[in-house]
C-alpha positions as a Markdown table, in Angstrom:
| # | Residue | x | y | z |
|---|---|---|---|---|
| 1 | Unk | -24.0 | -44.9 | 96.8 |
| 2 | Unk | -24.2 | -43.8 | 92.6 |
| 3 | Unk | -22.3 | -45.5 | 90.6 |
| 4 | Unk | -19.3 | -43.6 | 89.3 |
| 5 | Unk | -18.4 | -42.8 | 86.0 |
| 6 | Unk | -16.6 | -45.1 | 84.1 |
| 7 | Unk | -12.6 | -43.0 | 82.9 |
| 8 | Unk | -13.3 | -42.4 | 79.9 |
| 9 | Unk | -9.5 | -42.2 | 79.3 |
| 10 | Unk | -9.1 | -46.1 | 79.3 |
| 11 | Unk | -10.9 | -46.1 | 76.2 |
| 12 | Unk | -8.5 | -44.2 | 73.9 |
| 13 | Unk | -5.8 | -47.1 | 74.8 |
| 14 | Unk | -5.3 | -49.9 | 72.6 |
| 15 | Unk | -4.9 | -53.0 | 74.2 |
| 16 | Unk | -1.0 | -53.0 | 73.5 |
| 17 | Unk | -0.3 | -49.4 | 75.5 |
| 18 | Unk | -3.1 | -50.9 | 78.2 |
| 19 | Unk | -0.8 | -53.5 | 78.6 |
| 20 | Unk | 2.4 | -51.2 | 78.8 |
| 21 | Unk | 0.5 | -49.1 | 81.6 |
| 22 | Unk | -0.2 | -51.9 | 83.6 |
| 23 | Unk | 3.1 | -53.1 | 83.3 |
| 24 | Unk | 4.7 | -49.8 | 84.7 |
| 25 | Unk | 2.2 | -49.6 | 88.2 |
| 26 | Unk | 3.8 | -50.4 | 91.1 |
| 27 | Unk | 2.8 | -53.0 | 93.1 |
| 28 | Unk | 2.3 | -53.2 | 96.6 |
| 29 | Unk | 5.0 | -54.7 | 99.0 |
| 30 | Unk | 2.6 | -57.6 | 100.1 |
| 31 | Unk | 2.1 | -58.5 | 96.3 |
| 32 | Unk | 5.5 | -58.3 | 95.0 |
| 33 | Unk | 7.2 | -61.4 | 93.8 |
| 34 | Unk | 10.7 | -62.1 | 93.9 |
| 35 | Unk | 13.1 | -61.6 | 90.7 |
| 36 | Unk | 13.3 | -64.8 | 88.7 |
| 37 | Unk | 16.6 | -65.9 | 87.5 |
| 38 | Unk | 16.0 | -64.8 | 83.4 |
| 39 | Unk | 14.9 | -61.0 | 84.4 |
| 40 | Unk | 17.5 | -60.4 | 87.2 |
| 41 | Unk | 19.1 | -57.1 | 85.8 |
| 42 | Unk | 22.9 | -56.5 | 86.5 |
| 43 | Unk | 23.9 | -53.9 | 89.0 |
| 44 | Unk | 20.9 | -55.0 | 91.0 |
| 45 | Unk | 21.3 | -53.4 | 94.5 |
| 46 | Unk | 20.0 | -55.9 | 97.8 |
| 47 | Unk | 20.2 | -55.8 | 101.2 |
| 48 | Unk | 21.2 | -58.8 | 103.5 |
| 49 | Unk | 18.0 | -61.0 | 103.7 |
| 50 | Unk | 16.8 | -60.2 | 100.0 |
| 51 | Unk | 15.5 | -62.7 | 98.2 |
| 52 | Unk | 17.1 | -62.8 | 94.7 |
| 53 | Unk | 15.2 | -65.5 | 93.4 |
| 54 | Unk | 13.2 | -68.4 | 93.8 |
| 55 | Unk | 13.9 | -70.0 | 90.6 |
| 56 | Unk | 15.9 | -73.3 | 91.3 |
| 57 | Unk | 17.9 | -73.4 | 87.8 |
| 58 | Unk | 20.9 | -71.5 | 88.9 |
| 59 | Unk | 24.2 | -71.8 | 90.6 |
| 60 | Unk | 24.9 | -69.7 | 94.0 |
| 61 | Unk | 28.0 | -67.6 | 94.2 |
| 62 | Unk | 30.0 | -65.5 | 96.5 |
| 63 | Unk | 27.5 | -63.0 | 98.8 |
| 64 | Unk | 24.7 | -65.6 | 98.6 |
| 65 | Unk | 22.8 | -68.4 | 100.9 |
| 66 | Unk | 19.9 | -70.6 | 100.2 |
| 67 | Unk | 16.8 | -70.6 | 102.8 |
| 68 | Unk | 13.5 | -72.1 | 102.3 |
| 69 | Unk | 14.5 | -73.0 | 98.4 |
| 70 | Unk | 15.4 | -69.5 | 98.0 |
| 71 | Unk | 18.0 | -67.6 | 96.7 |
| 72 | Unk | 19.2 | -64.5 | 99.4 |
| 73 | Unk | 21.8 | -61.9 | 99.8 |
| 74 | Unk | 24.3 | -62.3 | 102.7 |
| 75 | Unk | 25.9 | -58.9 | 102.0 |
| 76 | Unk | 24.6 | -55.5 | 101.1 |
| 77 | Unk | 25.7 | -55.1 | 97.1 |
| 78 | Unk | 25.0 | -55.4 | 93.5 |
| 79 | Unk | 23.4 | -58.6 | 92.2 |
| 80 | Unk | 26.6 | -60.0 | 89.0 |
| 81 | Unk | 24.6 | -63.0 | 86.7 |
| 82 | Unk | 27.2 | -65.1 | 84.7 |
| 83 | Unk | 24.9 | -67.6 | 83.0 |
| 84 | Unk | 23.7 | -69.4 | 85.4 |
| 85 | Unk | 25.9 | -68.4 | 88.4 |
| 86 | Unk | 24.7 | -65.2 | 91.0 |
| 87 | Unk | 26.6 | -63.7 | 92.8 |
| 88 | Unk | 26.6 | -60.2 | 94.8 |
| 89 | Unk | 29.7 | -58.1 | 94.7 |
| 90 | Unk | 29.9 | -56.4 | 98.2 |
| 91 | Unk | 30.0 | -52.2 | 98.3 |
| 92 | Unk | 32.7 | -52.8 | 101.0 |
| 93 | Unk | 35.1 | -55.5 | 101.2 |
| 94 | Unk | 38.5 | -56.7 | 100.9 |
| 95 | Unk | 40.8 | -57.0 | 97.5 |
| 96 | Unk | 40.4 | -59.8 | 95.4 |
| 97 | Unk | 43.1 | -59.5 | 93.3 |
| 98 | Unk | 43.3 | -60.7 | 89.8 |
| 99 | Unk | 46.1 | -61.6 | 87.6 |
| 100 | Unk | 47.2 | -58.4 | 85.9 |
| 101 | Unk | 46.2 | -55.8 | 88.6 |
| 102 | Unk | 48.6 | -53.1 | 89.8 |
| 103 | Unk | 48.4 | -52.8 | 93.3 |
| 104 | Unk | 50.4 | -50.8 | 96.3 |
| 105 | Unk | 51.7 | -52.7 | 99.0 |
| 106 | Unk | 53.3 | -52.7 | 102.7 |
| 107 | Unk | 56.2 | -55.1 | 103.3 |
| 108 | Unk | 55.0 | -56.8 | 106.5 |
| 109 | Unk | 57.6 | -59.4 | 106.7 |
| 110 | Unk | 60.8 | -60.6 | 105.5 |
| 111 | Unk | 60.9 | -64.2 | 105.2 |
| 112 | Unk | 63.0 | -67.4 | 103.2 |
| 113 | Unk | 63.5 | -65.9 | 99.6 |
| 114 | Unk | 60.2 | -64.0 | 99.8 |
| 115 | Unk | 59.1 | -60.6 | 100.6 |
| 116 | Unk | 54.8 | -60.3 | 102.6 |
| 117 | Unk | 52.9 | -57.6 | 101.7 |
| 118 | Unk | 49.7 | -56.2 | 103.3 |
| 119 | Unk | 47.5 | -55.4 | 99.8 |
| 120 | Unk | 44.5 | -55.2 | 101.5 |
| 121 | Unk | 43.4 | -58.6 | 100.9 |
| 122 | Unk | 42.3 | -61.5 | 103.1 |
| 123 | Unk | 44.8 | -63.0 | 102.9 |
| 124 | Unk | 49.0 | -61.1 | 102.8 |
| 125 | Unk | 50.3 | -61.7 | 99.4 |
| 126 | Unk | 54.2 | -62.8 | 98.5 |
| 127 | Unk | 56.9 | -61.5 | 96.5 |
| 128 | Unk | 59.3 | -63.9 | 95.8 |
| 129 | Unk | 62.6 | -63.0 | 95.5 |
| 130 | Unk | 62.6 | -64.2 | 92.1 |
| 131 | Unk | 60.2 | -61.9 | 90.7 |
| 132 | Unk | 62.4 | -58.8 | 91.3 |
| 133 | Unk | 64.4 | -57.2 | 88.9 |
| 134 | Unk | 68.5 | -57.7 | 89.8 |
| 135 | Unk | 70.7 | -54.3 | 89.4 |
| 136 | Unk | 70.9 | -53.5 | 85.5 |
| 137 | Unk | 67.6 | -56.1 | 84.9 |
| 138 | Unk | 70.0 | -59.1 | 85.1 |
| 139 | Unk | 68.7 | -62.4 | 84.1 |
| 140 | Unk | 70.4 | -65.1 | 86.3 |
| 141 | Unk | 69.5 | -67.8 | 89.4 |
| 142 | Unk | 69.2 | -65.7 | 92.8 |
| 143 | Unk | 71.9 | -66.8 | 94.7 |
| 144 | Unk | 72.8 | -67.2 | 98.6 |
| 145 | Unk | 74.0 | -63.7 | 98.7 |
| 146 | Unk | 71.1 | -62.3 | 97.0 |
| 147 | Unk | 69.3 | -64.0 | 99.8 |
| 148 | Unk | 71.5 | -62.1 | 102.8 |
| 149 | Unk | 71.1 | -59.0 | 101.1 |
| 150 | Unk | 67.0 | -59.0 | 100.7 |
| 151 | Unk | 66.4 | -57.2 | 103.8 |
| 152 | Unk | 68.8 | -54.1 | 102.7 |
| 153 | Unk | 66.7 | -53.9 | 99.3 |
| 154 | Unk | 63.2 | -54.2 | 101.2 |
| 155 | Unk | 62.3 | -54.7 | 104.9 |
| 156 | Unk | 59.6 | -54.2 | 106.9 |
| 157 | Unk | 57.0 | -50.7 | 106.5 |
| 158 | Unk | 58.8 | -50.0 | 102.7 |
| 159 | Unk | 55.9 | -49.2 | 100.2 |
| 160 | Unk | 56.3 | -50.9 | 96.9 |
| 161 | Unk | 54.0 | -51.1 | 93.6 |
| 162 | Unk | 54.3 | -54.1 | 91.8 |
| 163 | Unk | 52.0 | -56.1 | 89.7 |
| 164 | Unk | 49.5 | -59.5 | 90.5 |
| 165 | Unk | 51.7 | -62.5 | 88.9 |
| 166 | Unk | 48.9 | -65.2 | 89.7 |
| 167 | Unk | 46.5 | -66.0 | 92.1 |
| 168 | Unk | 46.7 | -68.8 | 94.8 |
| 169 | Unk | 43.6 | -71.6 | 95.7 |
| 170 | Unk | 43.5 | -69.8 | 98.7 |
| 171 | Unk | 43.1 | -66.3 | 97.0 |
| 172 | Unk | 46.5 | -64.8 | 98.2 |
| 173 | Unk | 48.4 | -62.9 | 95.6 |
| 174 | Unk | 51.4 | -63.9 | 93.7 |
| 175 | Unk | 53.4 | -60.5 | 92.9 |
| 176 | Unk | 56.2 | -59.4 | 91.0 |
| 177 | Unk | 58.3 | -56.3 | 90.1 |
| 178 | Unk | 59.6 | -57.2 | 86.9 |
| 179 | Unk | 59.5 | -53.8 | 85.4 |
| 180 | Unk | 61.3 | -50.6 | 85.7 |
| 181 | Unk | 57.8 | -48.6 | 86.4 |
| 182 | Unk | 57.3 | -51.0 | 89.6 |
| 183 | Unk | 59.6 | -51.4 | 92.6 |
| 184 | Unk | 60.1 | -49.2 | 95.7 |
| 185 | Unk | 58.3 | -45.8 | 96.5 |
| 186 | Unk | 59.5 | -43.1 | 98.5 |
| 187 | Unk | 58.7 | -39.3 | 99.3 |
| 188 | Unk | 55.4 | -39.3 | 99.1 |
| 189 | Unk | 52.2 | -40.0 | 100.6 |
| 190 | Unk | 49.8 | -43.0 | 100.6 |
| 191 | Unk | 45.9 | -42.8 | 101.3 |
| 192 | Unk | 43.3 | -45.9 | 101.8 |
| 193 | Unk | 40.0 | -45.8 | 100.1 |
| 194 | Unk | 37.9 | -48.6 | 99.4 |
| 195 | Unk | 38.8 | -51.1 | 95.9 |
| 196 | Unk | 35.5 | -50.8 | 94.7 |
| 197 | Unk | 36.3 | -47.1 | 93.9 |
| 198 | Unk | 38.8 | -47.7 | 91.9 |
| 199 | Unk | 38.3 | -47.8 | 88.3 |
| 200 | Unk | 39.8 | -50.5 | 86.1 |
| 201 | Unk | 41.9 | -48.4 | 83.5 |
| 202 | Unk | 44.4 | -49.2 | 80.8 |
| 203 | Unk | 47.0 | -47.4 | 83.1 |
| 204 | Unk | 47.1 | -46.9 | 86.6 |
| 205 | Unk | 50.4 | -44.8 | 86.6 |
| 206 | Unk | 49.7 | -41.0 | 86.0 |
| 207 | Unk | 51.5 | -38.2 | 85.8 |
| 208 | Unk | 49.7 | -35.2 | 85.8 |
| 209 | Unk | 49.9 | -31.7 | 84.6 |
| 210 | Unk | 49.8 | -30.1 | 88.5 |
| 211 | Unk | 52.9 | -31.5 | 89.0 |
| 212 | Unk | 52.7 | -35.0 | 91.0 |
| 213 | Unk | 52.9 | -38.8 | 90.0 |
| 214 | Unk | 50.3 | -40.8 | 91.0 |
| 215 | Unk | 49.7 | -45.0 | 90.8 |
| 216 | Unk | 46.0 | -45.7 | 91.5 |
| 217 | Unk | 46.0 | -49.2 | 93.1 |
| 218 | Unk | 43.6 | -51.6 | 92.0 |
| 219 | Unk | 43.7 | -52.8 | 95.8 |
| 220 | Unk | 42.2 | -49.3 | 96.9 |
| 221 | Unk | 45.8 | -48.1 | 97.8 |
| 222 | Unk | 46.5 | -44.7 | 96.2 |
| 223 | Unk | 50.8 | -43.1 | 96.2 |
| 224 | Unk | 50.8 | -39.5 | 95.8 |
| 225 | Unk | 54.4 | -38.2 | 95.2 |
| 226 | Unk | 56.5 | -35.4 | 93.4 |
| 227 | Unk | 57.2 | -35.9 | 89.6 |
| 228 | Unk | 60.7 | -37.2 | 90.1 |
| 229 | Unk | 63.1 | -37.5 | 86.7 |
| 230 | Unk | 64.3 | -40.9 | 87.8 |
| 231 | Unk | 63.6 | -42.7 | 84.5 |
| 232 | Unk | 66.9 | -42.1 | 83.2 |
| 233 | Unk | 68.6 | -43.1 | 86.2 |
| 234 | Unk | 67.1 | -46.2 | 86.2 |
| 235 | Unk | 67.4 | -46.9 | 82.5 |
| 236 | Unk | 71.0 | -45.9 | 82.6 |
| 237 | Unk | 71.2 | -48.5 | 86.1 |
| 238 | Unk | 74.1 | -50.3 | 86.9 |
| 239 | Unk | 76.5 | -50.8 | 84.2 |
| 240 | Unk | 79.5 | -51.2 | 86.2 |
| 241 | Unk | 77.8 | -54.3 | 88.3 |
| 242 | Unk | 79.0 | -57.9 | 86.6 |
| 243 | Unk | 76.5 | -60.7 | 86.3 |
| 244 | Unk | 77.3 | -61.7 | 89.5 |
| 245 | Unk | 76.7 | -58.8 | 91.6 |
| 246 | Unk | 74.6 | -59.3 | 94.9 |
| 247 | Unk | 70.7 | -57.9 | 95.1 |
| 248 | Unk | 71.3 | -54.7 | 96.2 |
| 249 | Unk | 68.9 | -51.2 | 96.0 |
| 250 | Unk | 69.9 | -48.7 | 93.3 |
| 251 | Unk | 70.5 | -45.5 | 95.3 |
| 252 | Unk | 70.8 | -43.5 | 92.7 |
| 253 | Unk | 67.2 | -44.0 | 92.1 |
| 254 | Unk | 66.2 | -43.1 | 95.2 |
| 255 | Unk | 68.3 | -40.4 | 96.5 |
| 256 | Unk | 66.3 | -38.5 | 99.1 |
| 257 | Unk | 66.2 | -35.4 | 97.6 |
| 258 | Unk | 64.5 | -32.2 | 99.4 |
| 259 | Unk | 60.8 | -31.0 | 98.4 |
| 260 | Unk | 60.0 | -28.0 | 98.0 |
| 261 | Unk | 57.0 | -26.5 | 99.9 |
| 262 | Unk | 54.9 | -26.0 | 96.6 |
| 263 | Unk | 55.5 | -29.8 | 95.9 |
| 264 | Unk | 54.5 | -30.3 | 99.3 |
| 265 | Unk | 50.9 | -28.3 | 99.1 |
| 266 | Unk | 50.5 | -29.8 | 95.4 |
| 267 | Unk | 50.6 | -33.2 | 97.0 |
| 268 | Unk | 48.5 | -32.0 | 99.7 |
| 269 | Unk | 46.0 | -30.7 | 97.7 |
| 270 | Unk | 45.9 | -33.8 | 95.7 |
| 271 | Unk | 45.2 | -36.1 | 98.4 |
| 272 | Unk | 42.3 | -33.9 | 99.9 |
| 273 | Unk | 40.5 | -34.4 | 96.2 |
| 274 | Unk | 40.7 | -37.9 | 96.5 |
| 275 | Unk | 39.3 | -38.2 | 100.0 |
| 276 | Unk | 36.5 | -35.6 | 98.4 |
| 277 | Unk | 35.6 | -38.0 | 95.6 |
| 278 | Unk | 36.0 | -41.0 | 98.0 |
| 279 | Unk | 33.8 | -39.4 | 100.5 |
| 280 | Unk | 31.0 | -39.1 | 97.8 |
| 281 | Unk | 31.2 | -42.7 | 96.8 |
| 282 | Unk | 32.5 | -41.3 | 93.1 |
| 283 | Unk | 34.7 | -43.4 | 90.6 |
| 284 | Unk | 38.5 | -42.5 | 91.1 |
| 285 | Unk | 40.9 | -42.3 | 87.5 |
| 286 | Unk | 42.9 | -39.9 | 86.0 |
| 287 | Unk | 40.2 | -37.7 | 84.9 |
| 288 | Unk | 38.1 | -36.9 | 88.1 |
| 289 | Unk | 40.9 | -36.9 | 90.0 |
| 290 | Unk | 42.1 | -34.0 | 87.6 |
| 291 | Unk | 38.7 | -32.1 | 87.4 |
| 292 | Unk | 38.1 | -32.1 | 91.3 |
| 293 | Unk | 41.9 | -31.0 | 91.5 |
| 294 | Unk | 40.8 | -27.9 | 89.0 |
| 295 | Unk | 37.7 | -27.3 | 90.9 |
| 296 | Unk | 39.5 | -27.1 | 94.6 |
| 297 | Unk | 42.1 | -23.8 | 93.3 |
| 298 | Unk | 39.6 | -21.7 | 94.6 |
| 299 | Unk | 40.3 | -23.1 | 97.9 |
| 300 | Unk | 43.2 | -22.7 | 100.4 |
| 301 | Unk | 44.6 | -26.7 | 101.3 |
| 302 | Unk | 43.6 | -26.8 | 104.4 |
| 303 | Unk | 39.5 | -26.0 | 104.0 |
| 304 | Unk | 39.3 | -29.0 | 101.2 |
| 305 | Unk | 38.1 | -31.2 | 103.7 |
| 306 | Unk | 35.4 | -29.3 | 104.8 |
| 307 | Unk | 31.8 | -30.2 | 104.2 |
| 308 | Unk | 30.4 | -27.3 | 102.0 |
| 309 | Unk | 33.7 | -27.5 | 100.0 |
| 310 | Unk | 33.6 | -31.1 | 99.2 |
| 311 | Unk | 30.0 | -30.4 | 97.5 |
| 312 | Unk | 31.4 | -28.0 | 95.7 |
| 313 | Unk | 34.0 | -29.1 | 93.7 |
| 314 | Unk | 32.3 | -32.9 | 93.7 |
| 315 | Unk | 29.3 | -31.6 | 92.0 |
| 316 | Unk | 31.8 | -29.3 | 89.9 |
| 317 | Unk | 33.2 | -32.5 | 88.4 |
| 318 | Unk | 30.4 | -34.4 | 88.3 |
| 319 | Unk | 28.9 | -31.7 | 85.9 |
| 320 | Unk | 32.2 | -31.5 | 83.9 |
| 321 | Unk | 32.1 | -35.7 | 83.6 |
| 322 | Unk | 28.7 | -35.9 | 82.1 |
């Protein structure tokens, strides 16, 4: 068998691009070695069973398991390096809450001077009774009365946004409702999409130009409602109530009032955007939520939902993001 021709191509490479080629083959699956701890890139994606690394100079963290000396996933995610500590951050998993987050809840129970509510993490998190606001924002010990008259304020199935006060040692939430934009919601709707779509954001309360109010929950809850004008109702509060007035709900504030059907199909229209964008795995904030909104007008509310349409006006706002 002749001999064949050297390339001829090599030659015109200096030993510093020769190197740079060789670097960028790939190799084969038999021959490829597993990440070492100083070139493990961020937003690394593995499998259950990967090996991360073999290096032993590091500290394991949530999503991870050591076999045979090894460092492997235990959850399908993206590989987080902190110094020396790994860790994968799941694609799908419960809320870990952390101090500062706003979240939407469910009141699942009404217990001894505390309020649970179902945030979607592990475990339910609390709302003490003394981190809600009093009627007029009244600074003074809860008393016994306050205490009888918690389940007229909230009771079981009420939605509520408040904020994460603190987090336990055994990861449940600490929350409180120590601000006029937090407290009770009513008239509207709530949808459930995964936490890890949520983007982190200076402000999760929005109140957008179609119309509706909505509070993106860092827990992957999402409130949908008609722009109310209840800010100066609640600013204005309770000036007749003394210092010693029960805990009591400020009806004013939440009048049931009756929506009209164009609030209604805003709202509608709304929350078939967000189960488009959460459908495509896509980042939800103010501004895609707004740009797949614009992109769905051409389509009545009821089609939204539909395959072809959700390509549409997806890709629509992925173009406009860019």
């Amino acid at each position: 068998m002749a001999n064949r021709p050297k390339n001829q191509n090599v030659d015109r490479f200096t030993d510093g691009h020769a190197d740079k080629l060789a670097g960028s083959l790939i190799t084969l699956p038999t021959k490829r070695l597993a990440i070492t701890l100083d070139k493990i890139p961020n937003k690394h994606f593995v499998c259950p069973g990967n090996t991360i690394t073999e290096d032993t100079g590091f500290m394991r963290g949530h999503g991870t398991y050591l076999e045979d000396n090894k460092l492997k996933a235990s959850v399908a995610g993206f590989v987080e390096r902190v110094g020396k500590l790994i860790c994968v951050k799941p694609v799908k998993s419960r809320y870990n809450g952390e101090v500062g987050d706003v979240v939407v809840g469910i009141i699942t129970e009404v217990g001894q001077r505390r309020w649970k509510v179902d945030t979607y993490s592990r475990l339910d998190s609390i709302l003490m009774l003394s981190a809600v606001n009093l009627p007029g924002g009244e600074l003074r010990r809860r008393s016994e009365k306050d205490e009888l008259m918690m389940r007229q304020h909230l009771t079981e199935g009420d939605l509520i946004s408040a904020e994460v006060q603190s987090v336990h040692g055994d990861g449940s939430l600490a929350l409180h409702t120590r601000s006029l934009k937090y407290g009770k919601l009513a008239q509207g709707t709530l949808i459930k999409v995964a936490p890890a779509l949520i983007k982190r954001c200076k402000t999760h309360f929005h109140n957008l130009e179609c119309g509706a109010s909505i509070i993106l929950g860092n827990n992957g809850y999402i409130w949908i409602a008609p722009m109310a004008e209840r800010d100066q109702e609640n600013k204005t509060g309770s000036d007749d109530l003394t210092s010693t007035a029960p805990l009591q709900i400020h009806q004013a504030s939440f009048r049931k009032q009756e929506i009209s059907l164009a609030e209604r199909e805003v709202v509608a229209r709304l929350r078939n955007c967000v189960m488009a964008l959460a459908e495509r795995q896509m980042l939800l904030y103010d501004t895609s939520i707004i740009y797949t909104y614009e992109a769905s007008l051409n389509y009545p509310v009821r089609k939204l939902l539909q395959a072809s349409a959700i390509e549409e006006i997806t890709d629509k706002c992925c173009q406009r993001l860019r």
